[in-house]
PDB file with SEQRES, HELIX, SHEET and CRYST1 records, atoms N, CA, C and O in Angstrom:
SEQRES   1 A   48  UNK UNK UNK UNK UNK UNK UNK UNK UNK UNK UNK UNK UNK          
SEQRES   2 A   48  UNK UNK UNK UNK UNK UNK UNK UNK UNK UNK UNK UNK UNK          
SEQRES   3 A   48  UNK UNK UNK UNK UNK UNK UNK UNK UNK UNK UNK UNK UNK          
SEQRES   4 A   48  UNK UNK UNK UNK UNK UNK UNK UNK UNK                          
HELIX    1 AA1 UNK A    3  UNK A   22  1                                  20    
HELIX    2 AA2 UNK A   26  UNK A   47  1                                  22    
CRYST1    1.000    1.000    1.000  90.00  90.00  90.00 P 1           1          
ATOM      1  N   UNK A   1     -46.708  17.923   0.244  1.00  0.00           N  
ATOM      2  CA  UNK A   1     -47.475  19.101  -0.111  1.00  0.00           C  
ATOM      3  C   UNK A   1     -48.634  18.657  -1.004  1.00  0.00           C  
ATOM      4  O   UNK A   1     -48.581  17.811  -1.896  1.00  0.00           O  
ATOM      5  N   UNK A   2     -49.467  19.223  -0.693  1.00  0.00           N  
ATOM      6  CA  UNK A   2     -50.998  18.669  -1.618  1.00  0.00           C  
ATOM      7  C   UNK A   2     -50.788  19.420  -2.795  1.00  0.00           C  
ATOM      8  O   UNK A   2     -49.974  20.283  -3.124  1.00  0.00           O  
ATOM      9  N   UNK A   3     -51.755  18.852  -3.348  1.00  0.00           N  
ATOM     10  CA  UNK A   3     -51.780  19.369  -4.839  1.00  0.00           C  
ATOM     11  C   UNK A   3     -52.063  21.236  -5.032  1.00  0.00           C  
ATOM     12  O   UNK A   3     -51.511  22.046  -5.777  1.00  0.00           O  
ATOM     13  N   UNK A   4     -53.169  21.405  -3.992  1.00  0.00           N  
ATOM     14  CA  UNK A   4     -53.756  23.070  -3.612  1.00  0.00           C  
ATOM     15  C   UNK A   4     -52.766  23.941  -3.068  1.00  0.00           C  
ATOM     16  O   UNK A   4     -52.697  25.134  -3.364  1.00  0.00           O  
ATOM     17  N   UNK A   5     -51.840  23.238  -2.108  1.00  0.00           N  
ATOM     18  CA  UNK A   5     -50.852  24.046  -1.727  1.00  0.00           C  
ATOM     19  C   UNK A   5     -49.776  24.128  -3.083  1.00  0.00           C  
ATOM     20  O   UNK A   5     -49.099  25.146  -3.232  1.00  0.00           O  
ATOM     21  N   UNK A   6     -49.700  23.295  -3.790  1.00  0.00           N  
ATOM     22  CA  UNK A   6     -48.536  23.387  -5.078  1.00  0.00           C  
ATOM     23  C   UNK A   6     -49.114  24.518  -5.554  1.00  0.00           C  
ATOM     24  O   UNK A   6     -48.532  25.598  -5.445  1.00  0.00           O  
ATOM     25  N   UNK A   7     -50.627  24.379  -6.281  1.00  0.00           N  
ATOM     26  CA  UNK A   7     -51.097  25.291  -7.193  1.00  0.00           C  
ATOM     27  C   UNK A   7     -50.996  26.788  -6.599  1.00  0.00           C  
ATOM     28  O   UNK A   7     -50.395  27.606  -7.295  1.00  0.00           O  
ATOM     29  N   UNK A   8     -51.440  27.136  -5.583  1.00  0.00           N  
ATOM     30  CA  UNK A   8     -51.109  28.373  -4.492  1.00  0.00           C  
ATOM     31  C   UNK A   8     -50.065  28.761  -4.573  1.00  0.00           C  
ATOM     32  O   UNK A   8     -49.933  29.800  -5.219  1.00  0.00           O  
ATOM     33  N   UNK A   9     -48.693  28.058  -3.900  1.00  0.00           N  
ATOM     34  CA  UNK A   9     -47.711  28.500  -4.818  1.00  0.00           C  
ATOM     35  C   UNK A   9     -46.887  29.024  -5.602  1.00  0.00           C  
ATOM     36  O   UNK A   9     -45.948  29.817  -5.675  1.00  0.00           O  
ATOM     37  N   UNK A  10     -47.669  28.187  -6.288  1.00  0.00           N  
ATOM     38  CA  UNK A  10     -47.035  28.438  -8.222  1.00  0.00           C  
ATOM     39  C   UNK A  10     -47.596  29.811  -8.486  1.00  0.00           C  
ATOM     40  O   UNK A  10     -46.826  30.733  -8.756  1.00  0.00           O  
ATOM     41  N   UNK A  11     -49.545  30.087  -8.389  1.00  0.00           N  
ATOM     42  CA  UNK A  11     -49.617  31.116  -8.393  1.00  0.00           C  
ATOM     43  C   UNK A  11     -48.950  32.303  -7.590  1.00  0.00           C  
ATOM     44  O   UNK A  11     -48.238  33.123  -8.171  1.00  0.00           O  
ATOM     45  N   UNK A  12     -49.120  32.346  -6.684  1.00  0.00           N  
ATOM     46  CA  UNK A  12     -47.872  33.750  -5.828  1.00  0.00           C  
ATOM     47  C   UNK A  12     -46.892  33.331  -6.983  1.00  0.00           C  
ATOM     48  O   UNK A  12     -47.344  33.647  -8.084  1.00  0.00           O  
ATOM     49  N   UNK A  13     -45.809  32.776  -7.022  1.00  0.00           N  
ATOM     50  CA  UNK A  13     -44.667  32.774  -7.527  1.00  0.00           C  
ATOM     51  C   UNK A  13     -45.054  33.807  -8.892  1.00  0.00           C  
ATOM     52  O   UNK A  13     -44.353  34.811  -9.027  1.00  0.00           O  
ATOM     53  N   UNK A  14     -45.895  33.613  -9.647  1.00  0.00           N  
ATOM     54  CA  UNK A  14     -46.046  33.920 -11.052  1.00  0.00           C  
ATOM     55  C   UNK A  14     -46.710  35.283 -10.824  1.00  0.00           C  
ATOM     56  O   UNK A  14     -46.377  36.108 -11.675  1.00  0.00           O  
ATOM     57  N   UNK A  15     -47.296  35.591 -10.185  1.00  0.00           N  
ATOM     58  CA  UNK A  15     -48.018  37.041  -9.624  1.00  0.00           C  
ATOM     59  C   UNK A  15     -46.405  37.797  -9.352  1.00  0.00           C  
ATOM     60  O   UNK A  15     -46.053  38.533 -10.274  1.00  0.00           O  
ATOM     61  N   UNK A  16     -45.679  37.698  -8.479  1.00  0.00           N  
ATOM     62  CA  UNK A  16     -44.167  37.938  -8.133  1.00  0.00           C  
ATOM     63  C   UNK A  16     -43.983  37.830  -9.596  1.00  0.00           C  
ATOM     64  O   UNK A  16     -44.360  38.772 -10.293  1.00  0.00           O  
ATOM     65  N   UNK A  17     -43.659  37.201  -9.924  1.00  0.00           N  
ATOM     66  CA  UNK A  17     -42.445  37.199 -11.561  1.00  0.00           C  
ATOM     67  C   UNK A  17     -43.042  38.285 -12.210  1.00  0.00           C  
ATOM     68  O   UNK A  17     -42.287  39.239 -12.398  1.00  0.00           O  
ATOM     69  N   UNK A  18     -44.720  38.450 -12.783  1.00  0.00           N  
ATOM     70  CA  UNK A  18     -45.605  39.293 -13.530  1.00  0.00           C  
ATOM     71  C   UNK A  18     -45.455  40.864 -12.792  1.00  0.00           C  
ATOM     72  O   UNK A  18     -45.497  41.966 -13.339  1.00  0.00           O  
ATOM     73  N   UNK A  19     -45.312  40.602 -11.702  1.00  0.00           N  
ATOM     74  CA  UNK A  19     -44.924  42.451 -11.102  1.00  0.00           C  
ATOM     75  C   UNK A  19     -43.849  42.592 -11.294  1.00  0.00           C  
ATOM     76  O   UNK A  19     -43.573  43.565 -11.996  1.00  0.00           O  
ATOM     77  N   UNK A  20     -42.612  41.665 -10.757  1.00  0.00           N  
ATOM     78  CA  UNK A  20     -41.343  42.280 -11.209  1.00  0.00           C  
ATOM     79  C   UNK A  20     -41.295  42.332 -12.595  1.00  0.00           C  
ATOM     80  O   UNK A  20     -40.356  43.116 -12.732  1.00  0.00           O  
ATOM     81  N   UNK A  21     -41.645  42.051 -13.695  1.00  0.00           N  
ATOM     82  CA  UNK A  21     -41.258  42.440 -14.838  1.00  0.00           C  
ATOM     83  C   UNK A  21     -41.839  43.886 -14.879  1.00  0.00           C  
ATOM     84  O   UNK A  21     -41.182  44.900 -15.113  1.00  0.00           O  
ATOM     85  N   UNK A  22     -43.170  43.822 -14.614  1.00  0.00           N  
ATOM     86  CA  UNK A  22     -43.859  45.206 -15.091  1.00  0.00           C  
ATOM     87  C   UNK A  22     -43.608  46.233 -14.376  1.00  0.00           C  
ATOM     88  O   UNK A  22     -44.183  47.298 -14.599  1.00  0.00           O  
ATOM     89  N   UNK A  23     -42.586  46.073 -13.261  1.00  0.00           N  
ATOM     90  CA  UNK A  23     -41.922  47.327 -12.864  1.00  0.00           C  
ATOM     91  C   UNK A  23     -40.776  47.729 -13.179  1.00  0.00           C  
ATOM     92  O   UNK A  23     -40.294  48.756 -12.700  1.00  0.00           O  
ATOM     93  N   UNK A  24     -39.978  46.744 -14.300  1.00  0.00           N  
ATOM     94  CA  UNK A  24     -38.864  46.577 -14.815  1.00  0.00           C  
ATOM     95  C   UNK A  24     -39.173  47.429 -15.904  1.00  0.00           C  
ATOM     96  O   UNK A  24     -38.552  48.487 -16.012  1.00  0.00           O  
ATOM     97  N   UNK A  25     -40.346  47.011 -17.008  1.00  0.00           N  
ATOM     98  CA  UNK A  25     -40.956  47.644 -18.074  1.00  0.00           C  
ATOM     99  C   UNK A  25     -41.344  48.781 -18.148  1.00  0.00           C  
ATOM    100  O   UNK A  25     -41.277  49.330 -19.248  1.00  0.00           O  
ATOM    101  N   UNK A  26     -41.898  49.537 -16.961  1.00  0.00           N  
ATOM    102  CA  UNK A  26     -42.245  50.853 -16.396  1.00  0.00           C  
ATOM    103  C   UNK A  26     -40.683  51.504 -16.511  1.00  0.00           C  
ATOM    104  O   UNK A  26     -40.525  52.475 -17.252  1.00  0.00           O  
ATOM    105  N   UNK A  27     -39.819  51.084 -15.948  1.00  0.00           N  
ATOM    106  CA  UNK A  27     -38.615  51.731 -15.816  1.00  0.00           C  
ATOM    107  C   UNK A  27     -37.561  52.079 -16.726  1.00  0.00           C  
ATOM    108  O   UNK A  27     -36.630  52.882 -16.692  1.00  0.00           O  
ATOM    109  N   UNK A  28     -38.181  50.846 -17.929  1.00  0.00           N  
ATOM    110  CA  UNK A  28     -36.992  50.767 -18.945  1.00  0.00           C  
ATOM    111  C   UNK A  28     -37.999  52.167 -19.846  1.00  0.00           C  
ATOM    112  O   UNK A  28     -37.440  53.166 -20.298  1.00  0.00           O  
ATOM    113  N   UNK A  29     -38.880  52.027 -19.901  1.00  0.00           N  
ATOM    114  CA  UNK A  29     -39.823  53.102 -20.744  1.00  0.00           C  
ATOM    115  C   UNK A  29     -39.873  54.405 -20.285  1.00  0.00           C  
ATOM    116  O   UNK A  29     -40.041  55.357 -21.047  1.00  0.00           O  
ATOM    117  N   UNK A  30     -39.718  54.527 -18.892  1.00  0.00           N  
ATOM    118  CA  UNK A  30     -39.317  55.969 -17.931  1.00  0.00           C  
ATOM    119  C   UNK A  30     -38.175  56.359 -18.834  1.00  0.00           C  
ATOM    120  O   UNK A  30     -38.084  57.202 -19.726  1.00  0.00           O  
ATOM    121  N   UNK A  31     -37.160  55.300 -18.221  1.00  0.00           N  
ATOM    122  CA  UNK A  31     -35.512  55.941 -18.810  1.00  0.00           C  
ATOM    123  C   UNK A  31     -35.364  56.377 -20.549  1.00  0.00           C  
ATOM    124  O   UNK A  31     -34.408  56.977 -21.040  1.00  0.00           O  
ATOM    125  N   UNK A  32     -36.868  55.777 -21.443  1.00  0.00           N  
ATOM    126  CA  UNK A  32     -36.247  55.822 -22.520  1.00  0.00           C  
ATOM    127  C   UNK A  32     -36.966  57.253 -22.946  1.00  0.00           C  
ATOM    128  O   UNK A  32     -36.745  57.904 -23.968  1.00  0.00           O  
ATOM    129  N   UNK A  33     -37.853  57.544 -21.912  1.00  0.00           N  
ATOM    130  CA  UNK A  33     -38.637  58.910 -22.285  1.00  0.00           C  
ATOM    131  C   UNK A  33     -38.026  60.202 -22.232  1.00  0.00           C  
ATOM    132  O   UNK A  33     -38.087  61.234 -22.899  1.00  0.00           O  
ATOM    133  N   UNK A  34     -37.228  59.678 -20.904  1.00  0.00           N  
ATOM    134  CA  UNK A  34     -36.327  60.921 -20.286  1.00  0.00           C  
ATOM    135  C   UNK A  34     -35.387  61.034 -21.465  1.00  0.00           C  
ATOM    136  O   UNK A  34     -34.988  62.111 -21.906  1.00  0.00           O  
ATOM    137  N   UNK A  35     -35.044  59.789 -21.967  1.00  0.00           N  
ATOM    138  CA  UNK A  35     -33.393  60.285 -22.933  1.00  0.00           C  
ATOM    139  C   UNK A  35     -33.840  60.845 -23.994  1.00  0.00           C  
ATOM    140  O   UNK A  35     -33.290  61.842 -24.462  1.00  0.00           O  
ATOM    141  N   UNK A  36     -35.041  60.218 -24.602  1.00  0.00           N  
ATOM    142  CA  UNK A  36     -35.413  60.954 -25.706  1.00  0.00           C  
ATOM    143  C   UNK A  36     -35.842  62.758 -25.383  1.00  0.00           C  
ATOM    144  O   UNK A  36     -35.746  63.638 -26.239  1.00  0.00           O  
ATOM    145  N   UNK A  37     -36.228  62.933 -24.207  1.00  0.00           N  
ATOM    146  CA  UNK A  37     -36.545  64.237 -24.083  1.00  0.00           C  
ATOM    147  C   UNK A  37     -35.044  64.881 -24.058  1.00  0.00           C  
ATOM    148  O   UNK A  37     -34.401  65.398 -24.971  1.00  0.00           O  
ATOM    149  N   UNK A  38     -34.853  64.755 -23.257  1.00  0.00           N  
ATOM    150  CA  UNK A  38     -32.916  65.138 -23.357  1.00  0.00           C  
ATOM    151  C   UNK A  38     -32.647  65.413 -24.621  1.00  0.00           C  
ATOM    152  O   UNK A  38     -32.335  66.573 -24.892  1.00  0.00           O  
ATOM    153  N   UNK A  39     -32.695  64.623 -25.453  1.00  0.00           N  
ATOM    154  CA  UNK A  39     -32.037  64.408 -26.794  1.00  0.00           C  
ATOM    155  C   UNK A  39     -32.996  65.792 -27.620  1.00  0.00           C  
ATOM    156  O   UNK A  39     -32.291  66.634 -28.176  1.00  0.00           O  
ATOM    157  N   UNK A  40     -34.169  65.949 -27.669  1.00  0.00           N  
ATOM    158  CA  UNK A  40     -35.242  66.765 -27.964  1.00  0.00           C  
ATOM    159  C   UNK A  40     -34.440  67.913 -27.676  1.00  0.00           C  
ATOM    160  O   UNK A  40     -33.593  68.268 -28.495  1.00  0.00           O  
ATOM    161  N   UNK A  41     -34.626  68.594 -26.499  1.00  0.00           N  
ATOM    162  CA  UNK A  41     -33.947  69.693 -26.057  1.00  0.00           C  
ATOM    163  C   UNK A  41     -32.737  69.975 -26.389  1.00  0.00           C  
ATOM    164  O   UNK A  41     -32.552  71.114 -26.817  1.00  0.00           O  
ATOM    165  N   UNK A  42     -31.156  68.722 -26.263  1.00  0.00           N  
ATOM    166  CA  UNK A  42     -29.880  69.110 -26.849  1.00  0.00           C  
ATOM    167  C   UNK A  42     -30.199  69.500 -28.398  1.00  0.00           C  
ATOM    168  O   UNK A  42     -29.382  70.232 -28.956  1.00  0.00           O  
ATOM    169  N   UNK A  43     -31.197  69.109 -29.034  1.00  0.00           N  
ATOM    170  CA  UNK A  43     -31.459  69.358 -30.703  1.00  0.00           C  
ATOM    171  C   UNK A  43     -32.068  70.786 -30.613  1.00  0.00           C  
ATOM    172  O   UNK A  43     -31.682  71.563 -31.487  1.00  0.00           O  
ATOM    173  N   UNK A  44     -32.743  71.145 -29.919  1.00  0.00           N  
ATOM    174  CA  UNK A  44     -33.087  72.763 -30.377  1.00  0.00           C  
ATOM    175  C   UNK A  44     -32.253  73.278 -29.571  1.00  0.00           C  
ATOM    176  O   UNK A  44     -31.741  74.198 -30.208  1.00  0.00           O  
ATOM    177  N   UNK A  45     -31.733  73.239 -28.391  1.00  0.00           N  
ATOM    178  CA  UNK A  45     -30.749  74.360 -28.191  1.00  0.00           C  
ATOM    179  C   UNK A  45     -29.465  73.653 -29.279  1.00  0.00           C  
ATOM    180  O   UNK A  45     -28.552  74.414 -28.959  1.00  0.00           O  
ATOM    181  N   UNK A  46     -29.061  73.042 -29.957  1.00  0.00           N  
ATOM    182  CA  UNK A  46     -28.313  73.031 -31.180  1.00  0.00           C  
ATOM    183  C   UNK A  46     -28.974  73.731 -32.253  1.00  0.00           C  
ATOM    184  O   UNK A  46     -28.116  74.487 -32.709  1.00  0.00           O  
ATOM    185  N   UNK A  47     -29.681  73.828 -32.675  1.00  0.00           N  
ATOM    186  CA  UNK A  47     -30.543  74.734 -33.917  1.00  0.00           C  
ATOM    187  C   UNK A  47     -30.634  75.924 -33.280  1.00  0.00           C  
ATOM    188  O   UNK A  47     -30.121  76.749 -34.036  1.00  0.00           O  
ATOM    189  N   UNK A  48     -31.086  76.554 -32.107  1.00  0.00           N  
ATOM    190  CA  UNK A  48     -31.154  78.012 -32.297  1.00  0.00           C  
ATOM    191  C   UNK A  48     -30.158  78.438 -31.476  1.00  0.00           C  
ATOM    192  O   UNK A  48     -29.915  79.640 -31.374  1.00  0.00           O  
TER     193      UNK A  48                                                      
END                                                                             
């Protein structure tokens, strides 16, 4: 494998790794919005 095909590659590979995280990160921040809203709402229907 030439050196251009390594570097090619490596890049895809790291483009792949950099999306799967940031759709991981999107998701963990979704789930933490939703719970906190949840949590929001169980607190005022507890207060009134």
């Amino acid at each position: 494998m030439e050196n251009a095909e390594v570097l090619e590659v490596t890049v895809k590979q790291v483009e792949t790794i950099l999306h799967n995280r940031t759709q991981e990160v999107d998701a963990f921040k979704r789930e933490a919005s939703e719970r906190f809203a949840a949590g929001y709402i169980q607190c005022m229907h507890d207060v009134h």
